[in-house]
TORPA-4810 file (N, C-alpha, C, O; in nm, 3 decimals):
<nodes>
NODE_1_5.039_18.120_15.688_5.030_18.028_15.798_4.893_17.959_15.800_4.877_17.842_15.835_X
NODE_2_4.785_18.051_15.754_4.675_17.951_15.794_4.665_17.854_15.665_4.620_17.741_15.682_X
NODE_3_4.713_17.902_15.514_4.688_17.783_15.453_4.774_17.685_15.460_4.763_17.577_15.403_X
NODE_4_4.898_17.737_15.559_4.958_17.564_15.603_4.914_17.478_15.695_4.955_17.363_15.690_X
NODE_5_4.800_17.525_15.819_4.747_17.484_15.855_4.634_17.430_15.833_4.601_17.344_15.914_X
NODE_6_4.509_17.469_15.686_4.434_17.462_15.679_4.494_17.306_15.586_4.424_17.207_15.609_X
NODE_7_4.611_17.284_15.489_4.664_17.221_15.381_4.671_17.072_15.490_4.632_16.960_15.455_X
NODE_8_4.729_17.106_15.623_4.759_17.025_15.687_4.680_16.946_15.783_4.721_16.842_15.834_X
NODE_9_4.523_17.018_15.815_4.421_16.906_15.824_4.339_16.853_15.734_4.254_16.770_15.764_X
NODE_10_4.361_16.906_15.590_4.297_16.874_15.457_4.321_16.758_15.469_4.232_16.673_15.463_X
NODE_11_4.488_16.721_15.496_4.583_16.613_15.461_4.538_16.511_15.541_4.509_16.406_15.483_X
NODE_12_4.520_16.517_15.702_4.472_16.465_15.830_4.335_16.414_15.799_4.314_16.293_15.789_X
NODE_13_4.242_16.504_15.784_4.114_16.430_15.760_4.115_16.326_15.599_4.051_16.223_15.574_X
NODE_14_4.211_16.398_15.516_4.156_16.276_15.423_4.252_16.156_15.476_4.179_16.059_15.493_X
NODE_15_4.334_16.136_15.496_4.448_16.023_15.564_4.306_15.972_15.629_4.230_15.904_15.560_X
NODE_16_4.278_16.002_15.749_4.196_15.935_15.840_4.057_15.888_15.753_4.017_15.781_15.801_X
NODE_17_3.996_15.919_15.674_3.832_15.948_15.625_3.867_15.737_15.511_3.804_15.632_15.497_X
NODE_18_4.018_15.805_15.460_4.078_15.686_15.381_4.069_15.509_15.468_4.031_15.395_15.442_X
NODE_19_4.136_15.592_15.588_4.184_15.424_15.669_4.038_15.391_15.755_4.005_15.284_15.805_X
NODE_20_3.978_15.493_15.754_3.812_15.441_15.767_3.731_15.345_15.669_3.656_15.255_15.709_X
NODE_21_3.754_15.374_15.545_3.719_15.364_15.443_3.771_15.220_15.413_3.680_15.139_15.391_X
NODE_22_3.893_15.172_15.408_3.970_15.075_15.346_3.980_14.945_15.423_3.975_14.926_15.544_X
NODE_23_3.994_14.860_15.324_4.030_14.745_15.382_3.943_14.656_15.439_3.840_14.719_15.464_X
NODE_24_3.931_14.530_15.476_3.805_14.470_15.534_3.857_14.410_15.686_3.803_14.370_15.789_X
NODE_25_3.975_14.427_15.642_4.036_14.325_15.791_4.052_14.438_15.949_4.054_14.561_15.948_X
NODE_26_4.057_14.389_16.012_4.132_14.475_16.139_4.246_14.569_16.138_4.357_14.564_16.085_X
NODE_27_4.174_14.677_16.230_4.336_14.747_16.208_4.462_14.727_16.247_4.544_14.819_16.242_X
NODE_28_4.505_14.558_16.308_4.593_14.478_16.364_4.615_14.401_16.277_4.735_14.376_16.281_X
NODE_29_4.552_14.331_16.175_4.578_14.246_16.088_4.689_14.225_16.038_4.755_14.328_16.028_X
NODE_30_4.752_14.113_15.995_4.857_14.069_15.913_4.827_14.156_15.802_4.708_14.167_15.772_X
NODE_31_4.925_14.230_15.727_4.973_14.328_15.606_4.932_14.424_15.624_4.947_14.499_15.527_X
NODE_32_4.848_14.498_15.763_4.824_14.626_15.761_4.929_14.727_15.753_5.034_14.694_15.809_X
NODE_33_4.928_14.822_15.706_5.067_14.919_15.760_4.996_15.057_15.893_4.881_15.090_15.922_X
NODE_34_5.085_15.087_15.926_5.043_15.211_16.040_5.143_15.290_16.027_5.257_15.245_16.018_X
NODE_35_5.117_15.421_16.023_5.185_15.553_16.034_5.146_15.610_16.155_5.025_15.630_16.168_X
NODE_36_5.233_15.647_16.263_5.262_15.663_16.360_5.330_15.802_16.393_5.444_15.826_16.352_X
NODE_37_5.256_15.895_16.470_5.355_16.021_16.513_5.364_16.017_16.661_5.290_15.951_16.733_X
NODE_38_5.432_16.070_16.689_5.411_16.050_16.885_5.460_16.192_16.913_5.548_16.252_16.851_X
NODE_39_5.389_16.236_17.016_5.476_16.331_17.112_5.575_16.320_17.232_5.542_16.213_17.285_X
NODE_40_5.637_16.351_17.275_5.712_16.354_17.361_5.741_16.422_17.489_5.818_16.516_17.479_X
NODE_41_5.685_16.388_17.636_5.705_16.461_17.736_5.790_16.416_17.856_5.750_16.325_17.929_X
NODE_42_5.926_16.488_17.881_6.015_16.478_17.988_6.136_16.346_17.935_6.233_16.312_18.003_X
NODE_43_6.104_16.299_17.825_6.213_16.249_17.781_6.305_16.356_17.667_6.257_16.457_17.616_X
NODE_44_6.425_16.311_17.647_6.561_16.379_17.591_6.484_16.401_17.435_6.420_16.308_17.387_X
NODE_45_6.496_16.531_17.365_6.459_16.524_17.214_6.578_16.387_17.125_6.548_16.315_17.030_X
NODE_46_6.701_16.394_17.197_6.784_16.323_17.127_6.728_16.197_17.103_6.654_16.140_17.182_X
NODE_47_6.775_16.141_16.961_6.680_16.040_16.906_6.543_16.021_16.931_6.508_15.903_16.945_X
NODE_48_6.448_16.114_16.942_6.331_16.089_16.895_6.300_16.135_16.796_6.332_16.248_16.758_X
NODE_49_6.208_16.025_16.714_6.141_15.998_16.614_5.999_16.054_16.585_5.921_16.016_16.497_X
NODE_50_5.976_16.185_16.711_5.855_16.218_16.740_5.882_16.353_16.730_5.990_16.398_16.691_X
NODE_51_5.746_16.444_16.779_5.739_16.581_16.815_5.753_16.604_16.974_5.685_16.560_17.067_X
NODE_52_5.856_16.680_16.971_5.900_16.719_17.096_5.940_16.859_17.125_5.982_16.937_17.039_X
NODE_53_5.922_16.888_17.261_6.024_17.069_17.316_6.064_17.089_17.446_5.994_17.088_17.547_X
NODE_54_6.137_17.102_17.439_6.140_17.146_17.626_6.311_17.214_17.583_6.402_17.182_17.505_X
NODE_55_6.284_17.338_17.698_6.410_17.435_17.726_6.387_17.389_17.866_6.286_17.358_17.929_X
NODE_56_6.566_17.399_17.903_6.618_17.353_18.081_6.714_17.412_18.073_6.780_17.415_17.969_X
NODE_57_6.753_17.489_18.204_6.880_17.620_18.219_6.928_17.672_18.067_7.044_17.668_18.026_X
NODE_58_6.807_17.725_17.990_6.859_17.796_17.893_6.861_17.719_17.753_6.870_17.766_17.640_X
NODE_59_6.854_17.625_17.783_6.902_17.544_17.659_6.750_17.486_17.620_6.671_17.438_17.702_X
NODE_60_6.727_17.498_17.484_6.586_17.477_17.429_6.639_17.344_17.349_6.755_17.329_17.312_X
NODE_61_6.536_17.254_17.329_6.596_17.117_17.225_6.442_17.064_17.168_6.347_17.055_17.246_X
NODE_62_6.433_17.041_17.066_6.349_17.007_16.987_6.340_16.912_16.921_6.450_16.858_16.929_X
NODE_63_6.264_16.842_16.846_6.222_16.702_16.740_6.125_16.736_16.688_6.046_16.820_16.731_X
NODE_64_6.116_16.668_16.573_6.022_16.598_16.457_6.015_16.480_16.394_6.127_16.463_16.345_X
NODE_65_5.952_16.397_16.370_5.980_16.284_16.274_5.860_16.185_16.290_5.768_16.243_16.349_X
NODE_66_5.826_16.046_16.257_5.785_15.985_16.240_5.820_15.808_16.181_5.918_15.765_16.121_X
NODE_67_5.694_15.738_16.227_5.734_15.639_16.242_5.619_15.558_16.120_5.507_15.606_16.102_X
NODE_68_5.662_15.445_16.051_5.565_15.336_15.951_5.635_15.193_15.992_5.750_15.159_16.020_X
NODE_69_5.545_15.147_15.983_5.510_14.994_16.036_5.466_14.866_15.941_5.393_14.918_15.856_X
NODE_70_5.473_14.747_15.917_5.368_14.651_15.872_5.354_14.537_15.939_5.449_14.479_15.992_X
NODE_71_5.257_14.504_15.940_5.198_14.415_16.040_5.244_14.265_15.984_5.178_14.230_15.886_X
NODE_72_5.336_14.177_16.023_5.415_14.076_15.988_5.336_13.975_16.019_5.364_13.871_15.961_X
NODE_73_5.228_13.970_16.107_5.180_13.859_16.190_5.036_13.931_16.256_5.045_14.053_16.266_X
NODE_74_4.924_13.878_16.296_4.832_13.984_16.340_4.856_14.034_16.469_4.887_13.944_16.548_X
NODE_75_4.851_14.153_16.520_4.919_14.204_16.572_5.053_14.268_16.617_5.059_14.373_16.682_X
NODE_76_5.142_14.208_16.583_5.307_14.233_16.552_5.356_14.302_16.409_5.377_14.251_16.299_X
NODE_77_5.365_14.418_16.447_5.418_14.480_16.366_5.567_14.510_16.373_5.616_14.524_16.485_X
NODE_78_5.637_14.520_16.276_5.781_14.601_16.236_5.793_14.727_16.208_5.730_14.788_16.122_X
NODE_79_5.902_14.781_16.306_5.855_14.928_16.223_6.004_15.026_16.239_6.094_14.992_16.316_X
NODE_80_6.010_15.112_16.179_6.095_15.215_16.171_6.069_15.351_16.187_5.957_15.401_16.181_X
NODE_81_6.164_15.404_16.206_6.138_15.563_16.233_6.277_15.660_16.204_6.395_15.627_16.219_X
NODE_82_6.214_15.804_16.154_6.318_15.895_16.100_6.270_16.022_16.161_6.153_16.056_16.180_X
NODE_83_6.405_16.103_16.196_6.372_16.169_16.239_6.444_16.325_16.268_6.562_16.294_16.251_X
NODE_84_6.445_16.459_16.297_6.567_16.544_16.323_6.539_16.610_16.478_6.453_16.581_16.561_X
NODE_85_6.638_16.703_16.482_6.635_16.720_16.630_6.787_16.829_16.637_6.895_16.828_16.577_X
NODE_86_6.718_16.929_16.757_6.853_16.926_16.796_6.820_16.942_16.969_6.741_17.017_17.028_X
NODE_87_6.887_16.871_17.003_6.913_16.810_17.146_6.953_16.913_17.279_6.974_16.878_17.395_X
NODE_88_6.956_17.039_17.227_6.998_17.109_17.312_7.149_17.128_17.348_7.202_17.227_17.398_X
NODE_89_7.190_17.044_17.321_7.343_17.001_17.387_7.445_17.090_17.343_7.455_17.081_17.221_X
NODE_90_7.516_17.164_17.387_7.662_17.245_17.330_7.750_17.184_17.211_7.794_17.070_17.224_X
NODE_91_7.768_17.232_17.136_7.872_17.166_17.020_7.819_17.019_16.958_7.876_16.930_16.894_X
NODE_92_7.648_17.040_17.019_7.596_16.949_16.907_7.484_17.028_16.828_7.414_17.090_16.907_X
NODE_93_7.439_17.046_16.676_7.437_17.148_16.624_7.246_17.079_16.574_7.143_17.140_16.601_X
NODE_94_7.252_16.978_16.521_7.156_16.897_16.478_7.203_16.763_16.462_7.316_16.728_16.427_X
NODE_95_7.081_16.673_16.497_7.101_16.530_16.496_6.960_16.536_16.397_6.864_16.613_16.390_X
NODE_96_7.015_16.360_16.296_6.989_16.288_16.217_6.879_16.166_16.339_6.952_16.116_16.424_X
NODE_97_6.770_16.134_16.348_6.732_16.035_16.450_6.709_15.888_16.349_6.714_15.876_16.227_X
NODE_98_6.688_15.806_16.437_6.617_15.691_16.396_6.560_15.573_16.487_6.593_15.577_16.605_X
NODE_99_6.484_15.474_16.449_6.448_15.384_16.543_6.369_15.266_16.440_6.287_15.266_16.348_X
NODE_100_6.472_15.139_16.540_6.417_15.047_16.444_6.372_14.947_16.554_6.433_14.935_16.660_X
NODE_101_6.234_14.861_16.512_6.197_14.736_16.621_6.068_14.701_16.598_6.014_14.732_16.491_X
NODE_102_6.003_14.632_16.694_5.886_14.570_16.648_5.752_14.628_16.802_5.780_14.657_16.918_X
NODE_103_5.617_14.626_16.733_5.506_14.680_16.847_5.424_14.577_16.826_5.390_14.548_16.711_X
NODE_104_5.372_14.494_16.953_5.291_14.372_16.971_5.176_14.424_17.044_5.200_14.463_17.158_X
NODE_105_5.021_14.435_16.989_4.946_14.439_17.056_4.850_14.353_17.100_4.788_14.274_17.030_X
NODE_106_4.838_14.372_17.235_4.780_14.231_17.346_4.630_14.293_17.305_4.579_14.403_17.288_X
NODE_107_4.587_14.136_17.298_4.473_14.166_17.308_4.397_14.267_17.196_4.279_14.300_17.204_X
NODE_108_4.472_14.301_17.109_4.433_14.452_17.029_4.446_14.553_17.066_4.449_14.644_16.983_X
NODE_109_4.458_14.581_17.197_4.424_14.712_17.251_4.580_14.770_17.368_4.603_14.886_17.403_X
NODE_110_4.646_14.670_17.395_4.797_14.722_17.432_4.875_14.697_17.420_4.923_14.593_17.467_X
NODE_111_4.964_14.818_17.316_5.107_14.788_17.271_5.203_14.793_17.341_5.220_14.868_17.437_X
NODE_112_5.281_14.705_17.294_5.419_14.695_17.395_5.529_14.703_17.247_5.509_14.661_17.134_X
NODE_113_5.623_14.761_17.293_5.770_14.779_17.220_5.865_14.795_17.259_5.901_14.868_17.351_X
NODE_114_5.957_14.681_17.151_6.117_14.728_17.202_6.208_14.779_17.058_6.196_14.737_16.942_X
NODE_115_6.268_14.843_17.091_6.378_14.933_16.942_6.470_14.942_16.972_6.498_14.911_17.088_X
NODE_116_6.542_14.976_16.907_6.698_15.046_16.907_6.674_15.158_16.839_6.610_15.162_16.734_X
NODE_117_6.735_15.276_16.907_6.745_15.388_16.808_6.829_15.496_16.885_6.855_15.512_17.004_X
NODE_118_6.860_15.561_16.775_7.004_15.661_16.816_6.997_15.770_16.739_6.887_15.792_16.688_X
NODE_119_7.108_15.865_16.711_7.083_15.997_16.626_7.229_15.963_16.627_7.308_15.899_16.696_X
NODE_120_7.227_16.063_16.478_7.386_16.117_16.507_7.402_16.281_16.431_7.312_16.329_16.361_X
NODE_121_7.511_16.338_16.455_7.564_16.478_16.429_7.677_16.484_16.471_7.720_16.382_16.524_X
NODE_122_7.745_16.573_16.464_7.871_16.598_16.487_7.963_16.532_16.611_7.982_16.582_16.722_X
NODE_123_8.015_16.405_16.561_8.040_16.323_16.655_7.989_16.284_16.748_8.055_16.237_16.841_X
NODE_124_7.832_16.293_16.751_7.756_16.238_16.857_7.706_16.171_16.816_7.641_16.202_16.717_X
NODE_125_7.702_16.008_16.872_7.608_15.929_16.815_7.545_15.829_16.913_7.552_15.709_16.885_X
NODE_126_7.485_15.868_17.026_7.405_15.776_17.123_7.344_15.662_17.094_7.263_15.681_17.003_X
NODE_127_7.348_15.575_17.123_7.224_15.469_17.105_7.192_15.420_17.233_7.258_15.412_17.336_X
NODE_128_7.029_15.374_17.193_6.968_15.350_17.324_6.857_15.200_17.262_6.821_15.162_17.151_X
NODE_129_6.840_15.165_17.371_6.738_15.014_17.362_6.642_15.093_17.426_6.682_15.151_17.527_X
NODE_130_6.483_15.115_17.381_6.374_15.174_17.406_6.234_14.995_17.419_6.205_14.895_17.353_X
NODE_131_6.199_15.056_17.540_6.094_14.984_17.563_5.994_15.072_17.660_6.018_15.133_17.764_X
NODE_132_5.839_15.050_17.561_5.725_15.103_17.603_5.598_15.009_17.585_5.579_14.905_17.522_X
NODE_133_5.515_15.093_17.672_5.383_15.025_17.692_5.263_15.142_17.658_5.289_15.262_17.652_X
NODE_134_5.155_15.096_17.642_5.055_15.173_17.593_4.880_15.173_17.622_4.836_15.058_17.631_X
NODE_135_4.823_15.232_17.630_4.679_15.218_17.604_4.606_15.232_17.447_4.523_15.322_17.450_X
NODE_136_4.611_15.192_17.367_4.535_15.186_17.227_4.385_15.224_17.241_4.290_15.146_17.235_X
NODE_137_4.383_15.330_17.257_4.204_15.397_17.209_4.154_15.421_17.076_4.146_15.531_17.022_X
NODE_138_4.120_15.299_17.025_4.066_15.334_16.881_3.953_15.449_16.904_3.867_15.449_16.992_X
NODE_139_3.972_15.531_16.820_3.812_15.652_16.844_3.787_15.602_16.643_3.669_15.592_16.609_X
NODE_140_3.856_15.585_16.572_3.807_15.540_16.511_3.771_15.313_16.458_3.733_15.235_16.545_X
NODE_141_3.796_15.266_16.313_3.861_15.156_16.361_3.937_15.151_16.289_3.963_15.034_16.260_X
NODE_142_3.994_15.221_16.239_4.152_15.240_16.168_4.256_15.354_16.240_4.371_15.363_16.195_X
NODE_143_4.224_15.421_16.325_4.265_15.541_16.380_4.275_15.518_16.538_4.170_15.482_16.593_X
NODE_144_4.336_15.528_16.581_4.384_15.525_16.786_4.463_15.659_16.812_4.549_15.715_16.744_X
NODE_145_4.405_15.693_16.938_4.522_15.745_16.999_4.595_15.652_17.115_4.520_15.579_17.180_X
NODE_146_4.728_15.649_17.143_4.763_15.561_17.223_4.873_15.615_17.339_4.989_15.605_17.300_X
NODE_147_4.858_15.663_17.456_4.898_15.735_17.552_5.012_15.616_17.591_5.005_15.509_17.530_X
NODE_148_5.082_15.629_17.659_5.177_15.542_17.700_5.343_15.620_17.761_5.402_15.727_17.748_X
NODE_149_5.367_15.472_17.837_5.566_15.544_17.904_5.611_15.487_17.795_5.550_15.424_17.709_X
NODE_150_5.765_15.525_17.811_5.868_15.480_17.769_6.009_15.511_17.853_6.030_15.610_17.923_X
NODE_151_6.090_15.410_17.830_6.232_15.395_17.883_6.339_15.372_17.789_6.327_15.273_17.717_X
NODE_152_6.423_15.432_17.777_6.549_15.443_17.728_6.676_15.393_17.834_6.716_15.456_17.932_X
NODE_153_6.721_15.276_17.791_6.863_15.239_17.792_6.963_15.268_17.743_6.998_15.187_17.657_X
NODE_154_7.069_15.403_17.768_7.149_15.405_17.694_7.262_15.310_17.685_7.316_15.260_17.783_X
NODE_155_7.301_15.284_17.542_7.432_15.161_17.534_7.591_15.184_17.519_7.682_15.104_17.539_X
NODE_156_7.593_15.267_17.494_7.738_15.319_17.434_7.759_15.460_17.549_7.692_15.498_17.645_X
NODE_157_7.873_15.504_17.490_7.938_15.608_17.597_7.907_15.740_17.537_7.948_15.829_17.611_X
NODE_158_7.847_15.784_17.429_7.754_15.899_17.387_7.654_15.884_17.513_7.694_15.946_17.611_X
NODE_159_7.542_15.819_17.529_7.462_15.807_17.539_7.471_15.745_17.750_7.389_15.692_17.826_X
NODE_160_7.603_15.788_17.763_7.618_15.751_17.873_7.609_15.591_17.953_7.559_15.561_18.061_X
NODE_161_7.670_15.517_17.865_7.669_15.342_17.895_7.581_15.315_18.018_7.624_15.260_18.119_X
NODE_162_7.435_15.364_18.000_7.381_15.314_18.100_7.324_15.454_18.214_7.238_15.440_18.301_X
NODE_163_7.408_15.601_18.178_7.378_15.662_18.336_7.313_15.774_18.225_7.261_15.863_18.293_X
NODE_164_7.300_15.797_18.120_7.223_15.878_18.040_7.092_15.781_18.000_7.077_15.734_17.887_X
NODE_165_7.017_15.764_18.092_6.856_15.657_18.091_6.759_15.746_18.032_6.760_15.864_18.069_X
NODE_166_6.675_15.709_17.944_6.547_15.842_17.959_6.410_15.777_18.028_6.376_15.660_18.010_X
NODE_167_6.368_15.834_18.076_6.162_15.800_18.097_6.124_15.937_18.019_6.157_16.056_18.019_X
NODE_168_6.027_15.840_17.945_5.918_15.951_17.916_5.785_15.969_17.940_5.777_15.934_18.058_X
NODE_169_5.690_15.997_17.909_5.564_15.968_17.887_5.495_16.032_17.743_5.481_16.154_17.738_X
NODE_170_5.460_15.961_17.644_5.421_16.000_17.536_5.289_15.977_17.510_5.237_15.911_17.600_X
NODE_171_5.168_16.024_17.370_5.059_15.991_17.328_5.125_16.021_17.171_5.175_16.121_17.118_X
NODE_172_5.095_15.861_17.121_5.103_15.844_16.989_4.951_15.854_16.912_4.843_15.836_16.970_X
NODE_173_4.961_15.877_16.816_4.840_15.898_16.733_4.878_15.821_16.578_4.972_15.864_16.512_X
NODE_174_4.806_15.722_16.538_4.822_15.577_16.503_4.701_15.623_16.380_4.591_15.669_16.410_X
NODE_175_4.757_15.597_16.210_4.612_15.566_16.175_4.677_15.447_16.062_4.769_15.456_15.980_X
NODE_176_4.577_15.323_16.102_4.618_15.221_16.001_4.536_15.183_15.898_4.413_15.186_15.892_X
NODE_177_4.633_15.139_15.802_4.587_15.104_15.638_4.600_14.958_15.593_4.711_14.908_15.573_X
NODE_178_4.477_14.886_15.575_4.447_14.736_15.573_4.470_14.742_15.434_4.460_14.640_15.366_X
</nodes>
């Protein structure tokens, strides 16, 4: 355990020491890319693309995954996300996640996004329209952490056409490569 932990800020500090290092432009710039993890608090693990946990009357549900981006325009990025999970839910065993859409930051410093993203597993396949907002704290200038809500629209009848909604509140941790 500790040399998976020790392997795994080896990995962290050189990632970060790199996007310090690189590039001449902004970490918003047109062709940057960003790798993106987020956590997840009080929203559904189902379809997230993040690290998540929460147990409710018994039932524990979990995530992992992550998100990459490229910056199409300065500031506007495209991005996707993959992800697993299992949702807690009875006679759903594990979900497949994903999320696809674009993050515009104002000003440099607050992102806004909208996606589509859903999971699927054993005949479950929710989809939801996700829109969030953010604070962008560069601590480095390739590296942010970025605290922020989010809202989930569900669209389809998995996902409850509308009465299965999520709020969350998340902190993403952002390091970009010019």
């Amino acid at each position: 355990m500790r040399k998976l932990l020790l392997t795994a800020a080896l990995a962290v500090f050189g990632l970060t020491s790199y996007a310090q290092d690189g590039g001449g432009g902004g970490a918003t710039d047109q062709g940057a890319l960003v790798i993106e993890v987020n956590t997840g608090f009080g929203e559904s693990s189902t379809s997230s693309t993040g690290f998540s946990l929460r147990s409710r009357d018994g039932n524990t549900a979990y995530s992992f995954g992550g998100e990459v981006g490229y910056f199409i325009l300065d500031d506007l990025a495209l991005k996707g996300g993959l992800g697993y999970g299992d949702p807690g839910i009875d006679g759903v065993d594990g979900t497949f996640n994903w999320k696809f859409g674009g993050k515009y930051y104002i000003v440099g410093q607050f992102p806004i996004g909208v996606d589509v993203n859903g999971s699927s597993g054993n005949d479950f396949s929710p989809l939801w329209v996700g829109i969030q907002g953010a604070y962008a704290w560069f601590v480095a200038d390739n590296v942010s952490i970025e605290p922020g809500i989010r809202y989930g629209l569900g669209l389809n009848e998995d996902a409850g056409d509308g009465d299965f909604n999520i709020f969350g509140v998340n902190i993403g941790f952002n390091v970009f490569f010019n």
